[in-house]
TINUTI-756829 format. One record per atom (N, C-alpha, C, O): x negated, y, z negated; atom name. Coordinates in steps of 0.1 Angstrom, whole numbers, plus 5000, padded with zeros to 4 digits. Example, Ala and Ser with C-alpha at 12.3 -4.5 7.8 and 13.67 -1.06 7.14 Angstrom:
2
(site (4868,4943,4922),"N");
(site (4877,4955,4922),"CA");
(site (4868,4967,4922),"C");
(site (4858,4967,4915),"O");
(site (4872,4978,4929),"N");
(site (4863,4989,4929),"CA");
(site (4871,5000,4921),"C");
(site (4866,5011,4920),"O");
***
This chain:
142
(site (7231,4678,1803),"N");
(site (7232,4679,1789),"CA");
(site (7222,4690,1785),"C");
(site (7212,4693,1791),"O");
(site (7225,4693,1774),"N");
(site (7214,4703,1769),"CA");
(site (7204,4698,1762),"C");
(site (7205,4687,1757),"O");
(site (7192,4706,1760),"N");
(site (7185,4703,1751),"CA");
(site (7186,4701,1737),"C");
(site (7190,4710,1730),"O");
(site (7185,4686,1729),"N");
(site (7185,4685,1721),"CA");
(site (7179,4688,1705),"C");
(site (7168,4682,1702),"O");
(site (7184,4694,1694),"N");
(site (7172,4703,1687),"CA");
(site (7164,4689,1681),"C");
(site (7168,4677,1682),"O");
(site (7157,4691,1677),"N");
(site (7146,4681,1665),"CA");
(site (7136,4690,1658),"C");
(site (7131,4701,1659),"O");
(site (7136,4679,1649),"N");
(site (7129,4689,1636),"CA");
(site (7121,4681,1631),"C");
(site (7126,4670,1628),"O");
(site (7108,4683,1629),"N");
(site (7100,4678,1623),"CA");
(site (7089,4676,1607),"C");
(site (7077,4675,1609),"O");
(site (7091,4675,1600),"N");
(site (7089,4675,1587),"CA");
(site (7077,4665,1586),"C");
(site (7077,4653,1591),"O");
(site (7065,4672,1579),"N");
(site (7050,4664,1578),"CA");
(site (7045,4660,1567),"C");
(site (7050,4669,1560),"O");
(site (7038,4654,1559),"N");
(site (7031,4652,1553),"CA");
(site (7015,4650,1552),"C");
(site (7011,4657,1561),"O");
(site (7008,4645,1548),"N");
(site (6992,4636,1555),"CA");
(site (6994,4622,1559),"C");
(site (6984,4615,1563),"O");
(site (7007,4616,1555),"N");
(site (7004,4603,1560),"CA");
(site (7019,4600,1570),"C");
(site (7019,4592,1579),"O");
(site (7029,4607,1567),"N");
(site (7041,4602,1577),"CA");
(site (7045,4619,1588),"C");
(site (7037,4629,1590),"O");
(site (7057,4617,1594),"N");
(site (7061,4629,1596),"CA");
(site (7080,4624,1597),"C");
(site (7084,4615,1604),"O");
(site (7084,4629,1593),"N");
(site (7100,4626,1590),"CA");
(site (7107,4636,1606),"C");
(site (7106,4648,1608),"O");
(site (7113,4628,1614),"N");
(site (7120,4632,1626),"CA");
(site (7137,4632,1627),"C");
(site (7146,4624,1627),"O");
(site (7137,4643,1627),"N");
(site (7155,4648,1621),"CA");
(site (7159,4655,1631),"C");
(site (7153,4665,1636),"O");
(site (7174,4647,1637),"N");
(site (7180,4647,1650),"CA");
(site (7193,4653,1649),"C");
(site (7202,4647,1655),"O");
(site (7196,4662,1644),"N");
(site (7209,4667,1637),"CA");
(site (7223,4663,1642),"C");
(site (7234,4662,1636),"O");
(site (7221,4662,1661),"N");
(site (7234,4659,1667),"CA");
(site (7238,4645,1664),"C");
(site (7250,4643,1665),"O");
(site (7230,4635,1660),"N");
(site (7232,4625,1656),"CA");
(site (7236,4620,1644),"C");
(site (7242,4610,1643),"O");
(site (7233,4627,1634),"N");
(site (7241,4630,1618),"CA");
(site (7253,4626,1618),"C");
(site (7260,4633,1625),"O");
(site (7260,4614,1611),"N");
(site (7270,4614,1612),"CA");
(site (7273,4619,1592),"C");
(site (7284,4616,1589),"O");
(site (7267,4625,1584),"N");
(site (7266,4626,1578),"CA");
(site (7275,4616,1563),"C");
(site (7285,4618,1555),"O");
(site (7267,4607,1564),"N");
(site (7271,4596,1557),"CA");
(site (7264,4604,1538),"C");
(site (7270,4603,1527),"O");
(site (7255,4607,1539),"N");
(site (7251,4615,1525),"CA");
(site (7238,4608,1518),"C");
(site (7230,4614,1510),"O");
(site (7236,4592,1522),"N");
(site (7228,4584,1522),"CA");
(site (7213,4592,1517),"C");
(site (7209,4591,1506),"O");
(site (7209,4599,1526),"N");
(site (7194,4606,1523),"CA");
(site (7192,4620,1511),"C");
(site (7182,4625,1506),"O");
(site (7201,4623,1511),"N");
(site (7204,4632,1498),"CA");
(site (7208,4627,1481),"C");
(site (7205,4631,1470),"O");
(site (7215,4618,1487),"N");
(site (7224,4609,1478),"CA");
(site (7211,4600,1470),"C");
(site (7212,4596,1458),"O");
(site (7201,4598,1479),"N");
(site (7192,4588,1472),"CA");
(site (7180,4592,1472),"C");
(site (7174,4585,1464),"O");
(site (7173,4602,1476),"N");
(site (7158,4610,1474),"CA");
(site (7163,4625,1472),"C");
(site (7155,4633,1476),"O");
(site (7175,4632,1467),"N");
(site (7173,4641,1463),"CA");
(site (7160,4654,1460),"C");
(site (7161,4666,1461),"O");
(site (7151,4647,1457),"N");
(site (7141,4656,1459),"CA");
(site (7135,4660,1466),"C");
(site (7128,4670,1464),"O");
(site (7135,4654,1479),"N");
(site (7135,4656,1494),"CA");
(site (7143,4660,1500),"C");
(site (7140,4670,1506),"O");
(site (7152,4656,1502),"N");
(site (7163,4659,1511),"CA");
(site (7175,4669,1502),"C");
(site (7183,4665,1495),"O");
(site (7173,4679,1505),"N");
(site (7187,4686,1495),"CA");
(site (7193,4698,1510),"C");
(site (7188,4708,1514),"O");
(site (7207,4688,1516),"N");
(site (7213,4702,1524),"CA");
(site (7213,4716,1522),"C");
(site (7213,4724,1532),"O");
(site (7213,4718,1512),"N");
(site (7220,4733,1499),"CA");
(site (7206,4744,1501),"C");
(site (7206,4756,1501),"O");
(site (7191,4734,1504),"N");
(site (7179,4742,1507),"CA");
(site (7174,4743,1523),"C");
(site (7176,4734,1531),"O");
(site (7168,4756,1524),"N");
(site (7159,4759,1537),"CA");
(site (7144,4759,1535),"C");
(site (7138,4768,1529),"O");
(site (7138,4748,1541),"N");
(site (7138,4740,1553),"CA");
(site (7152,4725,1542),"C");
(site (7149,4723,1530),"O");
(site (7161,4720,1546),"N");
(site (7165,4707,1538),"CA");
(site (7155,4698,1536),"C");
(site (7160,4689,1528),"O");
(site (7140,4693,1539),"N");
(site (7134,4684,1542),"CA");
(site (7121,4688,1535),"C");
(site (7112,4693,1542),"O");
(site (7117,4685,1519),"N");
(site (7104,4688,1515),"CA");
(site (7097,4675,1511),"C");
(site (7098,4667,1501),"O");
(site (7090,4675,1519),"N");
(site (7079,4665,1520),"CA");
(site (7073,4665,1506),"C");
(site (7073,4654,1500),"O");
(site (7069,4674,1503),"N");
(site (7061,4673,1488),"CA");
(site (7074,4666,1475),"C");
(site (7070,4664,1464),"O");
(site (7084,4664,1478),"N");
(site (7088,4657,1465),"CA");
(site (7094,4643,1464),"C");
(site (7104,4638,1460),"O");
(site (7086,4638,1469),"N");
(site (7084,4620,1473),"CA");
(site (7073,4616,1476),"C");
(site (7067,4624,1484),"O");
(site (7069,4608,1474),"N");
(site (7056,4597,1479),"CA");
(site (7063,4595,1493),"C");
(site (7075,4597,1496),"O");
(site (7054,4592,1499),"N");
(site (7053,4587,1515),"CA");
(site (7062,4575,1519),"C");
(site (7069,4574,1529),"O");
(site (7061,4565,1506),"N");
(site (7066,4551,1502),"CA");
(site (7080,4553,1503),"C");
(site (7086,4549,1512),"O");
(site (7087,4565,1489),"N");
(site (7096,4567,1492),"CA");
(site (7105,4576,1499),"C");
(site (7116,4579,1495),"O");
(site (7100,4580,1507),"N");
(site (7106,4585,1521),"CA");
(site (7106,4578,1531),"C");
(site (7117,4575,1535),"O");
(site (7096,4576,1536),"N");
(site (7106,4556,1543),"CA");
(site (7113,4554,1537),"C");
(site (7123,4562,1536),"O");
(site (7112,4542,1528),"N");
(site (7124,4537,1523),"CA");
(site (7136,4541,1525),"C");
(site (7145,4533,1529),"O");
(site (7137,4558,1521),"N");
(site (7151,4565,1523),"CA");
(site (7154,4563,1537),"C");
(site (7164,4556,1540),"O");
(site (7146,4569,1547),"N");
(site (7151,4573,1561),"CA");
(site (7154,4561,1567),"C");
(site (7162,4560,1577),"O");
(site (7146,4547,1561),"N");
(site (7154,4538,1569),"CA");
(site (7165,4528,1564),"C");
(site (7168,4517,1567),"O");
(site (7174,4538,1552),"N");
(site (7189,4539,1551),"CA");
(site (7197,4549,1561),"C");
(site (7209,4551,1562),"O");
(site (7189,4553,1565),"N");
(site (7198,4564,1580),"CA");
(site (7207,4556,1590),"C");
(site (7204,4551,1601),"O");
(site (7221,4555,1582),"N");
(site (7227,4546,1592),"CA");
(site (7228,4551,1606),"C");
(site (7226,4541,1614),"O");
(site (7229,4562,1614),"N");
(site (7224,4567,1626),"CA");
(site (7219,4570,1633),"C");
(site (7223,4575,1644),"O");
(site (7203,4568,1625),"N");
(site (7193,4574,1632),"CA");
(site (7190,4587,1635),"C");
(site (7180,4589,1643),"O");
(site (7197,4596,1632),"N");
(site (7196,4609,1624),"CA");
(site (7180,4612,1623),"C");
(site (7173,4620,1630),"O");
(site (7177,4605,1614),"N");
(site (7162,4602,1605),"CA");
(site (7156,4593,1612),"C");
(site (7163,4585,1618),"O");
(site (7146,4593,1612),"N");
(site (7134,4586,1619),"CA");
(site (7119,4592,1612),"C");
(site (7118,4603,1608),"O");
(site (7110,4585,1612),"N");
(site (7097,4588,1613),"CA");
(site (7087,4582,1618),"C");
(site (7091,4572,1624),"O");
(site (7076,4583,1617),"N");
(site (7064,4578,1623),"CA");
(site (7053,4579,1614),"C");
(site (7055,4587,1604),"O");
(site (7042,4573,1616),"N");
(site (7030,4574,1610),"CA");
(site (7022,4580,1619),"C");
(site (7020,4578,1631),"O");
(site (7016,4593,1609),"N");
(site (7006,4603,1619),"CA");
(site (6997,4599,1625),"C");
(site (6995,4603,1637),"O");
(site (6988,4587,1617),"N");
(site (6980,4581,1630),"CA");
(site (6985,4574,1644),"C");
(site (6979,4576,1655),"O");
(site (6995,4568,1642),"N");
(site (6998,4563,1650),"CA");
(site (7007,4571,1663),"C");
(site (7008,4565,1674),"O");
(site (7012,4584,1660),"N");
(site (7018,4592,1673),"CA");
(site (7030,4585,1676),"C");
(site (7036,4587,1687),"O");
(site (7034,4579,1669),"N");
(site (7050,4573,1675),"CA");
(site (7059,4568,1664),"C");
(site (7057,4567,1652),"O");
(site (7071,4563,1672),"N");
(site (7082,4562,1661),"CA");
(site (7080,4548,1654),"C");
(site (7077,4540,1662),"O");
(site (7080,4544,1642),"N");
(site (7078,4528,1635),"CA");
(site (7090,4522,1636),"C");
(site (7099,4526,1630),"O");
(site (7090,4511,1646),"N");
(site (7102,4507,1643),"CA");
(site (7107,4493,1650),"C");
(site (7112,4496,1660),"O");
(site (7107,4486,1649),"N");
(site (7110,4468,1657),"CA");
(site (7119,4469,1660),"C");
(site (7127,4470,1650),"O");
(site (7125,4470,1674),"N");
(site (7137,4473,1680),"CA");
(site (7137,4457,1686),"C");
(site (7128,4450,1690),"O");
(site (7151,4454,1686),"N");
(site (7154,4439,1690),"CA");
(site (7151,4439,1705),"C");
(site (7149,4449,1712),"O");
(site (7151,4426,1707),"N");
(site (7148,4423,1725),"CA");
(site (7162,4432,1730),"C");
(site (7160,4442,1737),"O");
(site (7173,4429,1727),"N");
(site (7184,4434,1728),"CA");
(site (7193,4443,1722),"C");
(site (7192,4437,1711),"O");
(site (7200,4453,1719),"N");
(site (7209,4462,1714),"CA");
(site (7215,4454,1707),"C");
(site (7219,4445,1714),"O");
(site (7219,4454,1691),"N");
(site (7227,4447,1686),"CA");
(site (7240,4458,1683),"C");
(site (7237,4470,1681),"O");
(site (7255,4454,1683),"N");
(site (7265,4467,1682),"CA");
(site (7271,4460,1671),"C");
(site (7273,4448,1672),"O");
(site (7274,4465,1663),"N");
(site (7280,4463,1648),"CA");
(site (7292,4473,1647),"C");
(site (7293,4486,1647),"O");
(site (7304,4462,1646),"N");
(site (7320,4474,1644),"CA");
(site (7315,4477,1630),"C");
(site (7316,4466,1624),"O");
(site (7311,4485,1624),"N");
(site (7316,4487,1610),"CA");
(site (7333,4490,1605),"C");
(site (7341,4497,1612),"O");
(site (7337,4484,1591),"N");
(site (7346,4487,1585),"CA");
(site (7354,4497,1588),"C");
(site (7354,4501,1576),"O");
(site (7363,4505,1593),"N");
(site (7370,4517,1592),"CA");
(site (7359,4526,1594),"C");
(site (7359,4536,1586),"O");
(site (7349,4524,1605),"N");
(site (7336,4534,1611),"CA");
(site (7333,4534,1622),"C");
(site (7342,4534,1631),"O");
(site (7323,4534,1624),"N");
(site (7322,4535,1638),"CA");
(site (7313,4529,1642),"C");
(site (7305,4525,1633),"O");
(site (7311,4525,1656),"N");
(site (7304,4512,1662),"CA");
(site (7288,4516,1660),"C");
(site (7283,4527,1663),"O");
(site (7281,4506,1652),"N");
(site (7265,4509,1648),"CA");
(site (7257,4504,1657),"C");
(site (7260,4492,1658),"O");
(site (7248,4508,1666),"N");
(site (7241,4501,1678),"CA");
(site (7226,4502,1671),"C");
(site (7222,4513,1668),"O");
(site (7218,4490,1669),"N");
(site (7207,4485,1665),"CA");
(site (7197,4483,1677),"C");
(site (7200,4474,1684),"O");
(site (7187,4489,1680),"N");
(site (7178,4486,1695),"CA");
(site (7180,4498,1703),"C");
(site (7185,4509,1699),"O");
(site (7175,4495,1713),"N");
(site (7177,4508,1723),"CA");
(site (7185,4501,1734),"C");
(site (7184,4491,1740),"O");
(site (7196,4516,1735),"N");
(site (7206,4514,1744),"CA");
(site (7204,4526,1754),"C");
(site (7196,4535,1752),"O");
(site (7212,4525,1765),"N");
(site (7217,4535,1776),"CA");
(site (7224,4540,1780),"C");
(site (7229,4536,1791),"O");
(site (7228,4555,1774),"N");
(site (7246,4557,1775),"CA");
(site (7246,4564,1786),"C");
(site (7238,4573,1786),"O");
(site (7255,4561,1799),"N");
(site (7258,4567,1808),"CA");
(site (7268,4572,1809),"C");
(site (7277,4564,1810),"O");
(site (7270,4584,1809),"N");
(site (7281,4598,1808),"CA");
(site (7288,4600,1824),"C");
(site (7281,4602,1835),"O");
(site (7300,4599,1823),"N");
(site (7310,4605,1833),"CA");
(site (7304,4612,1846),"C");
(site (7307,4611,1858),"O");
(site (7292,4622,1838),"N");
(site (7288,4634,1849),"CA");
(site (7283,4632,1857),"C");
(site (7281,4638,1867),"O");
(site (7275,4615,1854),"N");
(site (7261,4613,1860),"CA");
(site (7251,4611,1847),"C");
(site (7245,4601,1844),"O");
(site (7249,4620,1842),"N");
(site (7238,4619,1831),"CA");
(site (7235,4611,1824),"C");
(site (7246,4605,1821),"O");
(site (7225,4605,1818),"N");
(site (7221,4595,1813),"CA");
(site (7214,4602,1801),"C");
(site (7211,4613,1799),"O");
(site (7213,4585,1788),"N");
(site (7209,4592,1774),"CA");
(site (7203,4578,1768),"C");
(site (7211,4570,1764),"O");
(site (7190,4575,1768),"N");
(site (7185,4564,1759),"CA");
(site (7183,4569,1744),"C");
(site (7176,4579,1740),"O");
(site (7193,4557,1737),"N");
(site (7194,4564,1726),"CA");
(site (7187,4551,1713),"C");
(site (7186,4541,1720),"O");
(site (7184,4549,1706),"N");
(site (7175,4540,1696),"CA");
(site (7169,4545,1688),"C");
(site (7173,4556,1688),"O");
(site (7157,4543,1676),"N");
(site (7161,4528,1673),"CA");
(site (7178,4523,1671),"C");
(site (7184,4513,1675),"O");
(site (7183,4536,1662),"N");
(site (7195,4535,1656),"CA");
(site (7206,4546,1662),"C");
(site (7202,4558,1662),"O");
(site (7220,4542,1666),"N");
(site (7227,4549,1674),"CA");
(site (7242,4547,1667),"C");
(site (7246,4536,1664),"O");
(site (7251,4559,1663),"N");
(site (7266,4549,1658),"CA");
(site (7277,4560,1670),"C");
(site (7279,4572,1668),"O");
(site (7283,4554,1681),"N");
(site (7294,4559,1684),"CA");
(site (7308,4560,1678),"C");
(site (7312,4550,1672),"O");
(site (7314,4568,1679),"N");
(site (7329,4573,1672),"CA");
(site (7340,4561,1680),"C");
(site (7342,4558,1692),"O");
(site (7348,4556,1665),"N");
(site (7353,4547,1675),"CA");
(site (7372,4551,1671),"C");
(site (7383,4546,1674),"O");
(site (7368,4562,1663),"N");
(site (7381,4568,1659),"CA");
(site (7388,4578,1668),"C");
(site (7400,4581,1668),"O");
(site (7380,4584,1678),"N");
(site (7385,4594,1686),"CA");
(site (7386,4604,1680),"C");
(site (7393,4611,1688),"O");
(site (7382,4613,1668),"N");
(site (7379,4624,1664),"CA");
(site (7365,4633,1662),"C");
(site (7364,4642,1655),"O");
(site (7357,4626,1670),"N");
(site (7343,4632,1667),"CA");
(site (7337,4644,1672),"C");
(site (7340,4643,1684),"O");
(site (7333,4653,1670),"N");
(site (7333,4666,1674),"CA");
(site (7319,4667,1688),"C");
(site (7316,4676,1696),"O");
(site (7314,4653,1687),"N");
(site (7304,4649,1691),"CA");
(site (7301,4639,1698),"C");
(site (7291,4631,1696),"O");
(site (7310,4637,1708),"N");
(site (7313,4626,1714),"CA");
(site (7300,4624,1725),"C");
(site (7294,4634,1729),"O");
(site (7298,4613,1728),"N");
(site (7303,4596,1721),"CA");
(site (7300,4593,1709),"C");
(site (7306,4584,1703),"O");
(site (7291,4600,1702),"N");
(site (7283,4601,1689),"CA");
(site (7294,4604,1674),"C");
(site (7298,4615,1670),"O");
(site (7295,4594,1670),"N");
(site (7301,4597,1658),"CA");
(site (7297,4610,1649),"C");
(site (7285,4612,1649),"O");
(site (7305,4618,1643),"N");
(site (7299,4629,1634),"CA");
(site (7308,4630,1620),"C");
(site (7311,4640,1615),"O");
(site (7311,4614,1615),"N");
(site (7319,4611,1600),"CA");
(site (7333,4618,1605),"C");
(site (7334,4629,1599),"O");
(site (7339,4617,1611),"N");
(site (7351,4621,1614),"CA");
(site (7359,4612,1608),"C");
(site (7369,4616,1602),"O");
(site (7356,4601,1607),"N");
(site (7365,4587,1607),"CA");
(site (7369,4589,1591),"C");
(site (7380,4587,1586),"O");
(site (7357,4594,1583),"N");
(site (7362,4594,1567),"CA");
(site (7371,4607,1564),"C");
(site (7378,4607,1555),"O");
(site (7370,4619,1571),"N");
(site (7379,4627,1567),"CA");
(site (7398,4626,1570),"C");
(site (7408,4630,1564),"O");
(site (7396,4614,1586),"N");
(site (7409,4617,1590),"CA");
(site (7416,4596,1582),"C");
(site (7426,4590,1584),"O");
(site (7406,4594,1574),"N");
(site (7412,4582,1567),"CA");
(site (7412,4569,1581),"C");
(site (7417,4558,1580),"O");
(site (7405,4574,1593),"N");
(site (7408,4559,1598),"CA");
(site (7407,4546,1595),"C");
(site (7399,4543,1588),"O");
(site (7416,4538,1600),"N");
(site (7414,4524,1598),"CA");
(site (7413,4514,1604),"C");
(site (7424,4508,1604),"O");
(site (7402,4508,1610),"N");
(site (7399,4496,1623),"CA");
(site (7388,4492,1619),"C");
(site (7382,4483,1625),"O");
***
Protein backbone atom coordinates (compact mmCIF):
# COMPACT_ATOMS: atom_id res chain seq x y z
CA UNK A 1 0.00 0.00 0.00
CA UNK A 2 1.01 3.36 -0.31
CA UNK A 3 1.66 6.03 1.85
CA UNK A 4 -1.08 7.50 3.34
CA UNK A 5 -1.52 11.55 3.26
CA UNK A 6 -2.47 13.20 6.73
CA UNK A 7 -2.79 16.60 7.56
CA UNK A 8 -2.43 18.23 10.48
CA UNK A 9 -4.17 21.45 11.73
CA UNK A 10 -2.99 23.15 15.27
CA UNK A 11 -4.06 25.30 17.68
CA UNK A 12 -2.45 25.88 21.49
CA UNK A 13 -4.58 23.54 23.00
CA UNK A 14 -5.78 20.67 20.38
CA UNK A 15 -4.41 19.61 16.88
CA UNK A 16 -7.17 18.40 14.44
CA UNK A 17 -5.86 15.01 12.33
CA UNK A 18 -7.43 14.80 8.78
CA UNK A 19 -7.16 11.49 6.92
CA UNK A 20 -8.66 12.28 3.55
CA UNK A 21 -8.68 8.56 2.15
CA UNK A 22 -11.03 7.85 4.85
CA UNK A 23 -13.64 10.70 4.14
CA UNK A 24 -16.55 9.26 3.28
CA UNK A 25 -17.74 12.65 2.90
CA UNK A 26 -20.94 12.74 4.87
CA UNK A 27 -20.70 16.89 5.19
CA UNK A 28 -21.14 16.58 9.03
CA UNK A 29 -17.89 18.90 9.81
CA UNK A 30 -18.75 21.72 7.42
CA UNK A 31 -22.35 21.43 7.79
CA UNK A 32 -21.89 22.17 11.56
CA UNK A 33 -18.67 24.40 12.35
CA UNK A 34 -18.58 26.15 9.15
CA UNK A 35 -16.16 28.46 10.38
CA UNK A 36 -13.59 25.90 10.56
CA UNK A 37 -14.05 23.59 8.28
CA UNK A 38 -15.15 25.16 4.75
CA UNK A 39 -14.01 22.62 1.59
CA UNK A 40 -14.40 25.80 -0.94
CA UNK A 41 -10.93 27.22 1.24
CA UNK A 42 -7.10 26.46 1.20
CA UNK A 43 -5.77 25.15 3.94
CA UNK A 44 -10.04 23.68 4.45
CA UNK A 45 -9.17 23.50 8.22
CA UNK A 46 -8.81 27.01 10.26
CA UNK A 47 -8.27 26.60 13.59
CA UNK A 48 -8.75 30.11 14.52
CA UNK A 49 -12.64 30.13 13.95
CA UNK A 50 -13.78 27.94 16.80
CA UNK A 51 -12.93 27.56 20.35
CA UNK A 52 -11.00 24.32 21.00
CA UNK A 53 -14.50 23.11 22.75
CA UNK A 54 -16.08 23.46 19.60
CA UNK A 55 -13.97 21.63 17.43
CA UNK A 56 -14.10 18.54 19.38
CA UNK A 57 -17.32 18.46 19.52
CA UNK A 58 -17.48 18.76 15.70
CA UNK A 59 -14.78 16.16 14.83
CA UNK A 60 -16.22 13.68 17.08
CA UNK A 61 -19.37 13.79 14.68
CA UNK A 62 -16.87 12.35 12.06
CA UNK A 63 -18.74 9.33 11.28
CA UNK A 64 -15.45 7.81 9.68
CA UNK A 65 -12.84 8.95 11.35
CA UNK A 66 -11.69 11.07 8.74
CA UNK A 67 -11.15 13.59 11.67
CA UNK A 68 -9.44 12.85 14.70
CA UNK A 69 -7.61 14.95 17.20
CA UNK A 70 -5.48 15.00 20.10
CA UNK A 71 -4.50 17.17 22.83
CA UNK A 72 -1.04 18.83 22.46
CA UNK A 73 0.03 17.95 25.76
CA UNK A 74 -0.73 14.80 25.53
CA UNK A 75 1.03 13.60 21.98
CA UNK A 76 -1.74 11.25 21.09
CA UNK A 77 -5.10 10.51 19.72
CA UNK A 78 -8.18 11.11 22.64
CA UNK A 79 -10.21 8.51 22.31
CA UNK A 80 -11.85 5.29 24.50
CA UNK A 81 -11.79 2.67 22.10
CA UNK A 82 -13.92 -0.46 23.24
CA UNK A 83 -12.25 -3.68 24.60
CA UNK A 84 -13.66 -4.91 21.21
CA UNK A 85 -14.56 -3.42 17.60
CA UNK A 86 -18.15 -2.66 17.59
CA UNK A 87 -19.56 -3.00 13.58
CA UNK A 88 -22.75 -1.02 13.06
CA UNK A 89 -24.82 -1.80 9.53
CA UNK A 90 -26.02 1.61 9.10
CA UNK A 91 -29.31 2.39 7.20
CA UNK A 92 -28.81 2.27 3.36
CA UNK A 93 -24.69 2.91 4.33
CA UNK A 94 -22.16 1.40 5.09
CA UNK A 95 -20.78 -0.88 7.81
CA UNK A 96 -19.51 1.72 10.83
CA UNK A 97 -16.62 -0.11 12.90
CA UNK A 98 -16.26 1.59 16.42
CA UNK A 99 -12.68 0.43 18.18
CA UNK A 100 -9.70 -0.76 16.50
CA UNK A 101 -9.85 -3.23 13.85
CA UNK A 102 -7.42 -5.23 11.44
CA UNK A 103 -8.08 -5.23 7.80
CA UNK A 104 -6.21 -7.82 6.03
CA UNK A 105 -5.96 -7.28 2.22
CA UNK A 106 -5.78 -10.07 -0.45
CA UNK A 107 -1.96 -9.13 -1.19
CA UNK A 108 -0.81 -9.91 2.20
CA UNK A 109 -0.90 -6.35 3.56
CA UNK A 110 -2.24 -5.45 6.63
CA UNK A 111 -4.14 -2.03 7.94
CA UNK A 112 -5.07 -1.24 11.73
CA UNK A 113 -7.65 0.97 11.29
CA UNK A 114 -9.57 3.03 14.58
CA UNK A 115 -10.80 4.81 16.56
CA UNK A 116 -13.52 5.06 13.80
CA UNK A 117 -13.53 3.06 10.40
CA UNK A 118 -16.87 2.79 7.79
CA UNK A 119 -16.44 0.03 4.97
CA UNK A 120 -18.50 0.22 1.64
CA UNK A 121 -21.09 -2.17 1.75
CA UNK A 122 -22.64 -1.00 -1.59
CA UNK A 123 -19.82 -2.04 -3.87
CA UNK A 124 -19.33 1.23 -5.43
CA UNK A 125 -16.54 2.86 -3.47
CA UNK A 126 -13.81 4.32 -5.32
CA UNK A 127 -11.89 3.39 -2.15
CA UNK A 128 -12.24 0.13 -1.37
CA UNK A 129 -12.71 -1.46 1.43
CA UNK A 130 -13.28 2.05 2.73
CA UNK A 131 -16.46 3.61 1.97
CA UNK A 132 -16.12 7.14 0.02
CA UNK A 133 -20.31 8.11 0.10
CA UNK A 134 -20.84 6.20 -2.95
CA UNK A 135 -23.90 4.54 -1.43
CA UNK A 136 -25.81 8.16 -1.43
CA UNK A 137 -25.09 9.03 -4.91
CA UNK A 138 -25.98 5.53 -6.45
CA UNK A 139 -29.40 5.63 -4.08
CA UNK A 140 -28.42 2.22 -2.40
CA UNK A 141 -30.56 0.36 -0.29
CA UNK A 142 -29.60 -2.34 2.55
Amino acid sequence: MSKELTKKYSNDDITVVWKPKLCIHSTNCWRGLGSVFDPNRKPWVRMEGGTSEQIVAQVEKCPSGALSYYRNEEQQAVSELPAHAVIEVTENGPLAISGSALIMFSDGTEQTCGPKTVLCRCGHSGNKPFCDGSHSRIGFKG
